[in-house]
C-alpha positions in Angstrom: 19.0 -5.6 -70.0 21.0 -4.1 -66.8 22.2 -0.9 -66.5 25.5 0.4 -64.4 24.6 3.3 -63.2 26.5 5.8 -60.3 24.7 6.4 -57.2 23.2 10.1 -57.5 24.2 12.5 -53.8 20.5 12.8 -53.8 20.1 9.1 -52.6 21.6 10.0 -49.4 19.2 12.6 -48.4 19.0 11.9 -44.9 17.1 14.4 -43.9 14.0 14.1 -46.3 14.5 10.1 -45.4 14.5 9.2 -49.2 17.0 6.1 -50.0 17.9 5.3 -54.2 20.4 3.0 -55.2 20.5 3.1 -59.6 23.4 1.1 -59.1 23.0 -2.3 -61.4 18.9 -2.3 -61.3 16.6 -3.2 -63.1 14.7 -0.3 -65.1 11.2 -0.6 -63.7 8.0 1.3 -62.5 7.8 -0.2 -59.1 6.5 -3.0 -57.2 2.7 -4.1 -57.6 1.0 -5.8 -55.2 -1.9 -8.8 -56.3 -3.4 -10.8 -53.9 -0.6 -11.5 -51.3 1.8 -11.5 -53.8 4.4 -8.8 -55.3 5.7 -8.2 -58.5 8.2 -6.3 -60.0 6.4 -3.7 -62.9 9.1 -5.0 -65.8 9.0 -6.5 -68.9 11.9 -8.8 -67.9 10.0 -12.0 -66.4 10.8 -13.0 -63.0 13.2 -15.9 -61.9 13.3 -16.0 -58.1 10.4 -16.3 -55.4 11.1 -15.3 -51.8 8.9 -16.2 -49.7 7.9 -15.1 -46.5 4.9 -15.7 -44.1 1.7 -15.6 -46.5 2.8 -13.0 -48.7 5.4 -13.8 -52.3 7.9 -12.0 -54.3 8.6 -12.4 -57.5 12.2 -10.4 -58.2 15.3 -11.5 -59.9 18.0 -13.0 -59.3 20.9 -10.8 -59.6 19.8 -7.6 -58.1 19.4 -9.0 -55.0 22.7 -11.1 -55.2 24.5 -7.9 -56.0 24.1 -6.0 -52.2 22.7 -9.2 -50.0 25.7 -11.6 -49.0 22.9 -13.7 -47.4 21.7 -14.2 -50.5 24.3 -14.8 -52.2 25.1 -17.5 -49.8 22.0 -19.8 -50.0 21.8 -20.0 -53.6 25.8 -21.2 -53.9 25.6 -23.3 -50.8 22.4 -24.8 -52.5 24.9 -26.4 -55.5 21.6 -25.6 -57.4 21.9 -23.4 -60.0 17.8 -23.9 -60.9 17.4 -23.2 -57.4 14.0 -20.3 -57.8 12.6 -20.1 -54.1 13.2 -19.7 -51.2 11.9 -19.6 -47.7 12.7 -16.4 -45.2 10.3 -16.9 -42.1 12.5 -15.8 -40.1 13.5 -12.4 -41.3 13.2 -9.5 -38.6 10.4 -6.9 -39.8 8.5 -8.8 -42.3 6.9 -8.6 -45.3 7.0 -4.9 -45.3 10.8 -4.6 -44.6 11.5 -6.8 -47.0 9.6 -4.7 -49.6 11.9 -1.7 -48.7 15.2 -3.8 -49.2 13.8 -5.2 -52.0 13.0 -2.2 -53.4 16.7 -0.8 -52.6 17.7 -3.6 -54.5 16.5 -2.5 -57.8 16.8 1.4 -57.1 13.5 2.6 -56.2 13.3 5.3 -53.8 12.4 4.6 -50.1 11.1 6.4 -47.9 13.1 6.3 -44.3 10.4 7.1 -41.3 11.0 6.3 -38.0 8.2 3.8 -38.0 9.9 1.4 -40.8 13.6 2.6 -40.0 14.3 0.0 -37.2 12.9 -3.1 -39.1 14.6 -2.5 -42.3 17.8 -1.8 -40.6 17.2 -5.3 -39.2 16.5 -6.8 -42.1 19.5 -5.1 -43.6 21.5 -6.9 -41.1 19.9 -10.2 -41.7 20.3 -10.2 -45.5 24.2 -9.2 -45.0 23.9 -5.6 -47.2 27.2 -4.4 -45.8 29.8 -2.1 -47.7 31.8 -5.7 -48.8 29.8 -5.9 -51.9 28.5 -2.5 -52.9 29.4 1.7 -51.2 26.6 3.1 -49.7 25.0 0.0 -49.1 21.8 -0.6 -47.1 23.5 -1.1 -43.6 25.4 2.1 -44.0 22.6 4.2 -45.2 19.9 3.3 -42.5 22.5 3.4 -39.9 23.3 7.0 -40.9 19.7 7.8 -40.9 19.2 6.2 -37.1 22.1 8.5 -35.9 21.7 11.6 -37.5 18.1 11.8 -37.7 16.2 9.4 -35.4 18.4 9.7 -32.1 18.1 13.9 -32.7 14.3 13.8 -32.5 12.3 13.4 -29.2 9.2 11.9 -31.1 11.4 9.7 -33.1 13.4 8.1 -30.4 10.1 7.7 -28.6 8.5 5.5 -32.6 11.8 3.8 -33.0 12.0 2.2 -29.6 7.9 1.2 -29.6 8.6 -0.2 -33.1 11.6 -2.3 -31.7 9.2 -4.3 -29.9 8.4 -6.7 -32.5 12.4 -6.5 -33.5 13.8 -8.6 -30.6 16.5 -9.9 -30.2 17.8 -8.0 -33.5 17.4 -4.6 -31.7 18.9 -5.3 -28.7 22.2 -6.7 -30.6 22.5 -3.8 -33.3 22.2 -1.3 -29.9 19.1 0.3 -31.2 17.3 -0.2 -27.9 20.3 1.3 -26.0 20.8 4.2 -27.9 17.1 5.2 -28.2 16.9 4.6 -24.4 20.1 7.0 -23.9 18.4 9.6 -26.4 14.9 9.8 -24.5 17.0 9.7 -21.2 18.9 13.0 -22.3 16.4 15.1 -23.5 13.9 13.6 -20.5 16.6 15.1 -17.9 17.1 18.6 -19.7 15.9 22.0 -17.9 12.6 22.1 -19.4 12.8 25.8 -19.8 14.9 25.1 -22.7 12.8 22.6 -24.5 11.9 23.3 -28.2 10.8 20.4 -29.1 7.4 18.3 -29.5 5.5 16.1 -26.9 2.6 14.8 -26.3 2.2 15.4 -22.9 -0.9 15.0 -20.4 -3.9 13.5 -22.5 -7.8 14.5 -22.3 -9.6 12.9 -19.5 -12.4 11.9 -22.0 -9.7 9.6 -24.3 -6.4 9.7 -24.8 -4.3 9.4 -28.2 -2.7 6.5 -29.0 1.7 6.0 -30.1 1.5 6.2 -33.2 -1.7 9.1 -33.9 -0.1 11.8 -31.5 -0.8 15.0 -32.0 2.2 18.2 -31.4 1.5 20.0 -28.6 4.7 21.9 -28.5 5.8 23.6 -25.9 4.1 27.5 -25.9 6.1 30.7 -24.6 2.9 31.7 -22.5 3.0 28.1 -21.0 5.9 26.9 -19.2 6.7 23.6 -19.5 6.1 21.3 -16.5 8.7 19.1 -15.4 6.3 15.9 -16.0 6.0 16.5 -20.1 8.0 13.1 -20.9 5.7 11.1 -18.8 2.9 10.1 -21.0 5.8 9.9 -23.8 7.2 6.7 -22.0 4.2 5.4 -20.6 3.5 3.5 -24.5 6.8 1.4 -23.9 6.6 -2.1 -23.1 8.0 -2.8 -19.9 11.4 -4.0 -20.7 11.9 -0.7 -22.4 10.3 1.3 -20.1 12.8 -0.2 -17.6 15.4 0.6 -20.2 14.8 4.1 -20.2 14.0 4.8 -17.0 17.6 3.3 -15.5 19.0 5.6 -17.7 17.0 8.2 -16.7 18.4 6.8 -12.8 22.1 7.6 -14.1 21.6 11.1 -15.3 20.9 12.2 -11.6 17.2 12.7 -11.9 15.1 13.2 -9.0 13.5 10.3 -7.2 10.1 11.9 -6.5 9.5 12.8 -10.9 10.7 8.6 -10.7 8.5 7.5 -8.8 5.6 9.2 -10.2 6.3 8.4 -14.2 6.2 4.8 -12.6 3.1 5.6 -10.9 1.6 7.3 -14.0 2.9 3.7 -15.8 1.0 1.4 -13.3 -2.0 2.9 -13.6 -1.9 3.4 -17.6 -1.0 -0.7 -17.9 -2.2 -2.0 -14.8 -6.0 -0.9 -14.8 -6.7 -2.7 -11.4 -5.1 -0.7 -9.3 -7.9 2.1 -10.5 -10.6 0.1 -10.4 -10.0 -1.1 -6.4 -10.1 3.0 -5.8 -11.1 6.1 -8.3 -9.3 7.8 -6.5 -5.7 6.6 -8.1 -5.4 9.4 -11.3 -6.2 12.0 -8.3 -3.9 10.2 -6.0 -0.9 10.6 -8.4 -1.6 13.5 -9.6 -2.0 15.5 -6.1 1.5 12.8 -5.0 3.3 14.8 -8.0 1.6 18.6 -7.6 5.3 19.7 -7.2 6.5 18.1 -10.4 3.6 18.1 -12.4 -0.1 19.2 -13.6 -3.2 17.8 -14.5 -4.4 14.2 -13.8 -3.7 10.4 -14.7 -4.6 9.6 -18.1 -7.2 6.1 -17.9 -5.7 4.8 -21.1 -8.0 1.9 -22.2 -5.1 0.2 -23.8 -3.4 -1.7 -21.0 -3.4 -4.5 -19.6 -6.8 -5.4 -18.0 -7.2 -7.1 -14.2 -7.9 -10.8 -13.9 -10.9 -11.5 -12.1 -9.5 -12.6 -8.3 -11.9 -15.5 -8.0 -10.1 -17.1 -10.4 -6.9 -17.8 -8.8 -7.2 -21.2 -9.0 -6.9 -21.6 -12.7 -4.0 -22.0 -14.4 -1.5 -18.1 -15.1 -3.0 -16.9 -18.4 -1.0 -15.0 -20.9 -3.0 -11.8 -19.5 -1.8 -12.3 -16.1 2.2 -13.4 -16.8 2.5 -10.0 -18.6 0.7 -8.6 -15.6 3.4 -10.3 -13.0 6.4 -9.4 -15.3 5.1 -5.4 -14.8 4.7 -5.9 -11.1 8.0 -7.9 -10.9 9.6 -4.9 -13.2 8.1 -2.5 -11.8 9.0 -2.8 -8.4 12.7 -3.7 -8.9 13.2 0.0 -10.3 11.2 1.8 -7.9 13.9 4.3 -6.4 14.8 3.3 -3.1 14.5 6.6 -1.4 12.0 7.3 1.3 8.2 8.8 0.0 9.8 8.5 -4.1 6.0 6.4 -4.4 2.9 6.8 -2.1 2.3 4.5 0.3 -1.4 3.7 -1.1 0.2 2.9 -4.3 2.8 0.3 -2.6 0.1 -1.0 -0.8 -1.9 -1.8 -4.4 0.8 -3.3 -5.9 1.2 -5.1 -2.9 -2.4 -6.3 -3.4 -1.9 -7.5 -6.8 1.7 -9.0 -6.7 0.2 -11.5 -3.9 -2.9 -12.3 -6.1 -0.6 -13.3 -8.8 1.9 -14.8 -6.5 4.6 -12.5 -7.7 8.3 -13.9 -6.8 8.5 -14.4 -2.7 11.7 -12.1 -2.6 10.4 -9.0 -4.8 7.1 -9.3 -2.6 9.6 -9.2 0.9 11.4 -6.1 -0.7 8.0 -4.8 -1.7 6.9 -5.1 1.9 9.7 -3.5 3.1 9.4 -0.4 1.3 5.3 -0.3 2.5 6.9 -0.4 6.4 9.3 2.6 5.7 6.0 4.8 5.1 3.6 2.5 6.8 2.4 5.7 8.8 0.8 7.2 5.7 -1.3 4.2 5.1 -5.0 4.2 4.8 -7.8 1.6 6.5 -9.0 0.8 3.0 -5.4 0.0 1.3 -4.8 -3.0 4.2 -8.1 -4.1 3.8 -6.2 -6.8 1.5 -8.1 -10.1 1.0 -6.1 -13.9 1.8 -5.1 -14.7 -1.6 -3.1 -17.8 0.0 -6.7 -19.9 1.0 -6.4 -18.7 4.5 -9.2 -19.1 6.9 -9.2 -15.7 7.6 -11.1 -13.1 5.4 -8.0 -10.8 5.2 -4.2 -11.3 5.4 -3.8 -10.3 8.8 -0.2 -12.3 8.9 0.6 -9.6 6.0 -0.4 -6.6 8.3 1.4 -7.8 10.9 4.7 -8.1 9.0 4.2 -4.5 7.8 4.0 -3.4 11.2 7.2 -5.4 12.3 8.9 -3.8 9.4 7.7 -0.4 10.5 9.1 -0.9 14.3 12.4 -2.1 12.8 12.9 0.9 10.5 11.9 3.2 13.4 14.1 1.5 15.9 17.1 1.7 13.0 16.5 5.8 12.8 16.5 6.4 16.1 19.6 4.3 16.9 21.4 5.9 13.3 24.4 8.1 14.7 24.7 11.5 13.4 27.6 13.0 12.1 26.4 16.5 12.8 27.8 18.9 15.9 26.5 18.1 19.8 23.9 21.2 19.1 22.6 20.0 15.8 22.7 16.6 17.0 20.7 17.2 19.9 17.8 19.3 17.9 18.1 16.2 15.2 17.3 13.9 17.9 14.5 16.0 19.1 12.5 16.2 16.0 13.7 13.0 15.3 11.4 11.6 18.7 8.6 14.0 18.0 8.6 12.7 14.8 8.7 8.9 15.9 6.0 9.8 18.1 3.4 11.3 15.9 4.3 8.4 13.3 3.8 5.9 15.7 0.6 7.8 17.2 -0.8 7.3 13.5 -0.2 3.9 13.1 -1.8 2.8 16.7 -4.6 4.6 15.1 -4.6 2.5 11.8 -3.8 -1.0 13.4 -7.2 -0.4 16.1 -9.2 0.5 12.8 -8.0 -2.4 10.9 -8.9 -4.7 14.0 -11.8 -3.3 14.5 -13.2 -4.4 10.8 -10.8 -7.8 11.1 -12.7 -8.6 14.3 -16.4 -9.4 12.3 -14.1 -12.0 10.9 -15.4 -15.3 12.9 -12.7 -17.2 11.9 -10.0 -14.7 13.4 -8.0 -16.6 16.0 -7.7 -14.9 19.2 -4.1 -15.5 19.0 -3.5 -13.1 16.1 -6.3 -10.4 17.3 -3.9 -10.4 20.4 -0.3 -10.4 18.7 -1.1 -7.6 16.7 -2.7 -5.9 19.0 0.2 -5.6 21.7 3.0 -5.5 18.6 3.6 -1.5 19.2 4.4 -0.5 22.7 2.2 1.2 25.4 3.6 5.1 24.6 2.4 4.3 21.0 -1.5 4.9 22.4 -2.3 7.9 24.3 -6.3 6.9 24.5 -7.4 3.0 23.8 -10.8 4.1 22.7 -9.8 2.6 19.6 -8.7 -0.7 21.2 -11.7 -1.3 23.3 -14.1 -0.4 20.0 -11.6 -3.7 18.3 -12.3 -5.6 21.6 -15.9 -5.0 21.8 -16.2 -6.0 18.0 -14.5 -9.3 18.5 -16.2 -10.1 21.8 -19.7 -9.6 19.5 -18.8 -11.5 16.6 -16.9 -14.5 19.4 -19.9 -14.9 22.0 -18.8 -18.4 22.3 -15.6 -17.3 24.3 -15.2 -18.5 28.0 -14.6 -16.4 30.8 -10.5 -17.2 30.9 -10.5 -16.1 26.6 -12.9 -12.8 27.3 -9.9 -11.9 30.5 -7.1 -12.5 28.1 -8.7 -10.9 25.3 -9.4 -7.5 27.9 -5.8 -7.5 29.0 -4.7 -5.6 26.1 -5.9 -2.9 26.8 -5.8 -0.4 29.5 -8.5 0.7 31.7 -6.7 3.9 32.6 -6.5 5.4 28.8 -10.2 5.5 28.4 -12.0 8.3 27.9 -15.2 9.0 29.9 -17.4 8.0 27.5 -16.1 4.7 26.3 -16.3 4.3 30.4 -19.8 4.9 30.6 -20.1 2.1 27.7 -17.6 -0.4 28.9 -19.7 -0.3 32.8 -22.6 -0.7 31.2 -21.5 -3.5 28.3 -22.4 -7.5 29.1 -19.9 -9.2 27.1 -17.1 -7.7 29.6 -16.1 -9.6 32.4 -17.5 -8.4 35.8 -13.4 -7.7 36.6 -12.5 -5.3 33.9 -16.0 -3.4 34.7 -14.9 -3.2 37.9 -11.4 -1.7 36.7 -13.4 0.8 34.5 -15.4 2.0 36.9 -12.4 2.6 39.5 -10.5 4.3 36.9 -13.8 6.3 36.5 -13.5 7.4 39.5 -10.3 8.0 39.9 -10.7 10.4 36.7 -13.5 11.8 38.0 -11.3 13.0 41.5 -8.6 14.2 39.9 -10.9 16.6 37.8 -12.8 18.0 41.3 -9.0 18.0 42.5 -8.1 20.3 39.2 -11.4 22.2 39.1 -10.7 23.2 43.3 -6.8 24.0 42.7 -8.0 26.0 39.3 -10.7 28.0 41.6 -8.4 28.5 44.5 -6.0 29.5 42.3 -7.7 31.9 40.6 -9.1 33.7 44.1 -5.7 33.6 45.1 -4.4 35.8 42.1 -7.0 37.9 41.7 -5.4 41.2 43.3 -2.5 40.4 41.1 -4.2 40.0 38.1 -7.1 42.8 37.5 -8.5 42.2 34.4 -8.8 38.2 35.3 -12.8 39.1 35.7 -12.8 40.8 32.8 -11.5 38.0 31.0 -14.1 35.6 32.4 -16.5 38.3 31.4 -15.4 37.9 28.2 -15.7 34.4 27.8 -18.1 33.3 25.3 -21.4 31.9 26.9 -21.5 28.7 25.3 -17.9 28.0 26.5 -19.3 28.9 30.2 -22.8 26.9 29.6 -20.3 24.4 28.0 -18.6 24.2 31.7 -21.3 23.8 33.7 -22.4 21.0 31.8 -19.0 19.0 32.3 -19.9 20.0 36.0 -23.3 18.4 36.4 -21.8 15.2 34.7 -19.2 14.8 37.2 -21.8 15.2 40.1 -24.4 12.9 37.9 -21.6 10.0 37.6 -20.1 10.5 40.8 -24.0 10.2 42.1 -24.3 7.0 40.2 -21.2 5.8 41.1 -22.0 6.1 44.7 -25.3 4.2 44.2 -23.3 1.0 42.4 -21.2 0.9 45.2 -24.1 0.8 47.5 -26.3 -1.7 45.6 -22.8 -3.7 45.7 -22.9 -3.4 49.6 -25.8 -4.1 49.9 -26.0 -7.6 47.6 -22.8 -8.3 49.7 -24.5 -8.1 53.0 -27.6 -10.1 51.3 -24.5 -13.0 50.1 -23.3 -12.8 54.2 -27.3 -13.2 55.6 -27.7 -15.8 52.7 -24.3 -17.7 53.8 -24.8 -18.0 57.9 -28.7 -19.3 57.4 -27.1 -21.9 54.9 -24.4 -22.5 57.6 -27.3 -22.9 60.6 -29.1 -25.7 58.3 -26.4 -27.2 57.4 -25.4 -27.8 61.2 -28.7 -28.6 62.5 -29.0 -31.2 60.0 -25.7 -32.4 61.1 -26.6 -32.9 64.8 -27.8 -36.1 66.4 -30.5 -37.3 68.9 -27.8 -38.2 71.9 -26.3 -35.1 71.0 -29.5 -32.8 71.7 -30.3 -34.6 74.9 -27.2 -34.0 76.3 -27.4 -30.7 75.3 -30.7 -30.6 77.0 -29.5 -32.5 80.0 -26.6 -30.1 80.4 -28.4 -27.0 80.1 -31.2 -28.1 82.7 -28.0 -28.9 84.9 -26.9 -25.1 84.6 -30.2 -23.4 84.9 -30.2 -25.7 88.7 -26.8 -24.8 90.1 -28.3 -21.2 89.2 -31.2 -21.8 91.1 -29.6 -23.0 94.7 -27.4 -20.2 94.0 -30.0 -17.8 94.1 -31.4 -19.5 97.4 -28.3 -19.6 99.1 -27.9 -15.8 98.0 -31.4 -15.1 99.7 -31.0 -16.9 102.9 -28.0 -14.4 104.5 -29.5 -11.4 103.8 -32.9 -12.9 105.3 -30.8 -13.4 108.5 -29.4 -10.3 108.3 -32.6 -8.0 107.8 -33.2 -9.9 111.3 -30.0 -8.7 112.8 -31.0 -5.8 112.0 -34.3 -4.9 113.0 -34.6 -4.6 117.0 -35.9 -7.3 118.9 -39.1 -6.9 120.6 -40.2 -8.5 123.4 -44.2 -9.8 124.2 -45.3 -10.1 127.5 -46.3 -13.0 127.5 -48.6 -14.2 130.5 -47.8 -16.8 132.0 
């Protein structure tokens, strides 16, 4: 009935991945399959059911006692010697690696593939086949076939850890995980000039294969390999494994910026969100990565979809805990090098770890990392909605931290000491201001955009408007055009605000930086108070001054080195005429607002001098009505007084020089008759 039989060399035949064991089997055809239940092709009946999940074997007895110590255990233990089932739900790999060892187990050749290879070596494990009860044993044989054959292969490392998914925690303990992981990480880090082996590499826009279906696409002596070929590879792992790989990957010295863009290419195959806010993110990654790699994103359908963000009040679904474990994981191994990840893709993530209230700590390192770059931000990626049932329409509290972050990392690169010499130091220090400049230029750009669509927000205190509009300092805006266009906006979408909020709202910004026309706007806008409009239209003029001044001293200066330069008219001969045309222009605007300045200030004399007339007639009423009747007559009385003593004055005045015309004239004498 049994046979005793030596193991033939061709059962270890590794490399063709075909396992035979003749050693005490059972002769038989194979295994047939009926319903959900398997039977051994034999005319020897069975005598022992194993059962596991839905599906039945019917085998015997001793071939499985003679290579599984597992086996061997629970039918002694059981002190039942009639014992004929039994139950293994918990075996790693299932049904079908069961059928394999099973199939050992009476001698029938198996084939070895690197789909089955890590579930059988599981279940080789579980069932105890070691080398204590029979050479060559299961354990040994598919452990040889994992090192020698698997852990060799690209493609195979890349099957063997997706299949160990299912596997856990059996894979982790046996080291399969780690050692596929260290595989994929040495060949992903080798010169790619000298790989000769298979990958799958960018897919098809139109669809994309899937991990098990992929096709060769090895690499081509015409074509060079580009250094992103292991990308799309990886991208199928689940994310502990992708983590897995790509910290090993991290300890082989690879460089950040291929890091951070195989994480990128991984967000947007398994967190399909972060496309859908913007088309734009296969382009994105793919022009982030143009030195390390071609072609676009791949839009995989088989990731993980976004939950709907109306919905944050129900309860965390299955859907969105596997989506906050690949945030959570995803941003713990982003490298921590400056520009390894674009800032629009921080900013994304950003977006969705605070709609699915990712841990507070990974979210403050997250934010960090978006203030280190902040300057390369876009108005669109801030545009991130209140997940947190704020009043506001957008978490402006979360743009103003970015912003603080971004002050403190410039503030901690300027003030960094250098260990270079005094000359290198002093040029570092240069470009290091130039470049603080421009990156703070940019970013006074992006906050006045950003306040300028946060202003329609009713609901937006003044407070905040004003906190984050005076966070960067005054050198940080060259021109507040951008400021007044925020102000303007708030002040239309606020028109209940008093007099006192509309001045402290204005005192942000500064008359002086504006250009000429937001000037002519601000004079003629309503909702400013009459104060600033007077501060525009003095720094108006004041602009307008120093330009005559410039255009004079330009003239003057030109008549004045004429003789030394000859061909001076024969440059301004040469200038285009639309430049000149251009010029005279500019010149009859200044002489048009200087006209119409002159006429406000008039039209405000004047209305001043009407105020003054208006004020002493008020003033005359307000005494005469004031005034009593005893009061008039004595007033009477004393003038009539005054205009008397004038009049015997007058008198007294003509009587001398009466007498003295009589002095005067000569006396002459009538003879009178007597």
């Amino acid at each position: 009935m049994w046979e005793s039989e030596s193991e033939s060399l061709g059962g270890r035949d590794y490399g063709n991945g075909v396992l035979s064991s003749t050693k005490l089997s059972v002769k038989t055809d194979g295994f047939e399959l009926r319903g959900q239940s398997w039977y051994v092709a034999t005319d020897i009946p069975s005598d022992f059911l194993v059962q596991i999940g839905d599906v039945n074997f019917h085998l015997h007895k001793y071939p499985l006692l003679s290579r599984s110590g597992k086996m061997n255990r629970l039918i002694y233990e059981s002190r039942d010697s009639e014992l004929n089932k039994i139950v293994l739900d918990d075996l790693p790999g299932g049904p079908e690696a069961f059928e394999l060892a099973a199939k050992f187990c009476y001698g029938i050749a198996v084939d070895l593939t690197a789909s089955n290879i890590s579930g059988l070596r599981c279940a080789a494990e579980y069932l105890e086949m070691t080398e204590d009860l029979e050479e060559g044993n299961l354990i040994f044989k598919t452990e040889a076939f994992l090192s020698y054959v698997v852990l060799s292969s690209w493609r195979d490392s890349i099957i063997v850890l997706k299949s160990c998914e299912k596997l856990s925690p059996w894979a982790e303990n046996l080291q399969i995980v780690r050692r596929c992981s260290e595989s994929i990480a040495w060949k992903a880090c080798a010169n790619p000039k000298g790989i000769r082996w298979a990958y799958t590499g960018r897919p098809p826009k139109i669809s994309s294969p899937k991990w098990n279906d992929m096709k060769d696409s090895s690499p081509s002596r015409s074509q060079p390999v580009p250094p992103d070929w292991w990308f799309e590879d990886v991208s199928i792992l689940r994310i502990d494994h992708f983590v897995r790989v790509v910290t090993a990957i991290k300890v082989k010295g690879m460089r950040f910026e291929l890091i951070g863009a195989a994480i990128m290419h991984y967000a947007a195959k398994w967190l399909t969100g972060l496309i859908r806010e913007s088309s734009g993110t296969a382009d994105e990654i793919s022009s982030y990565s143009a030195s390390n790699s071609n072609g676009s994103c791949s839009s995989w359908k088989g990731g993980l979809h976004m939950i709907v963000a109306g919905m944050k009040d129900d309860p965390p679904t299955v859907q969105a805990k596997d989506q906050r474990m690949i945030i959570e994981s995803l941003i713990s191994i982003i490298p921590p090098q400056k520009d390894s990840v674009s800032c629009s893709f921080l900013l994304r993530l950003l977006r969705m770890a605070n709609m699915l209230k990712v841990a507070p700590a990974l979210v403050t390192e997250l934010e960090k990392r978006v203030g280190m770059q902040f300057e390369q931000a876009t108005l669109a990626d801030l545009l991130i909605p209140a997940y947190n049932k704020g009043e506001t329409l957008y978490d402006v509290d979360l743009v103003q931290r970015l912003l603080e972050h971004f002050l403190v990392q410039e503030q901690t690169e300027s003030s960094s000491p250098s260990r270079q010499s005094f000359s290198d130091k002093h040029m570092y220090d240069a470009s290091q201001r130039g470049n603080g400049t421009s990156a703070k230029m940019r970013v006074a750009r992006l906050v006045d955009g950003y306040l300028t669509e946060v202003a329609r927000d009713r609901n937006l205190s003044l407070t905040k408007f004003q906190v984050l509009a005076e966070a960067l300092p005054e050198s940080a805006r060259t021109c507040d055009d951008g400021l007044y266009r925020a102000i303007d906006s708030y002040l239309k979408a606020h028109p209940t605000l008093s007099e006192h909020e509309r001045k402290r709202l204005c005192r942000v910004m500064d008359c002086q930086k504006l250009s000429i026309d937001a000037c002519m706007h601000a004079a003629q806008n309503e909702r400013l108070p009459l104060r600033i409009v007077v501060q525009v239209l003095f720094s108006e003029q004041i602009k307008i001054s120093n330009a005559m001044a410039n255009s004079t001293l330009k003239e003057a200066g030109e008549s004045q080195y004429q003789p030394m330069i000859s061909n001076r008219k024969s440059l301004l001969e040469a200038t285009p005429q639309s430049f000149q045309e251009g010029w005279a222009t500019a010149k009859k605007d200044i002489n048009t607002l200087k006209f119409e300045l002159e006429s406000v200030k008039a039209k405000y004399l004047e209305l001043q001098n009407d105020m003054e007339t208006l004020q002493r007639q008020f003033d005359k009423l307000t005494k005469q009505k004031q005034t009593s009747a005893w009061t008039s007559g004595w007033k009477k009385l004393g003038k009539l007084t005054k205009m008397t003593a004038t009049d015997h004055q007058d008198i007294r005045s003509q009587v001398p020089n009466a007498a003295e015309q009589t002095r005067k004239t000569p006396r002459r004498w009538r003879n009178s008759i007597s």
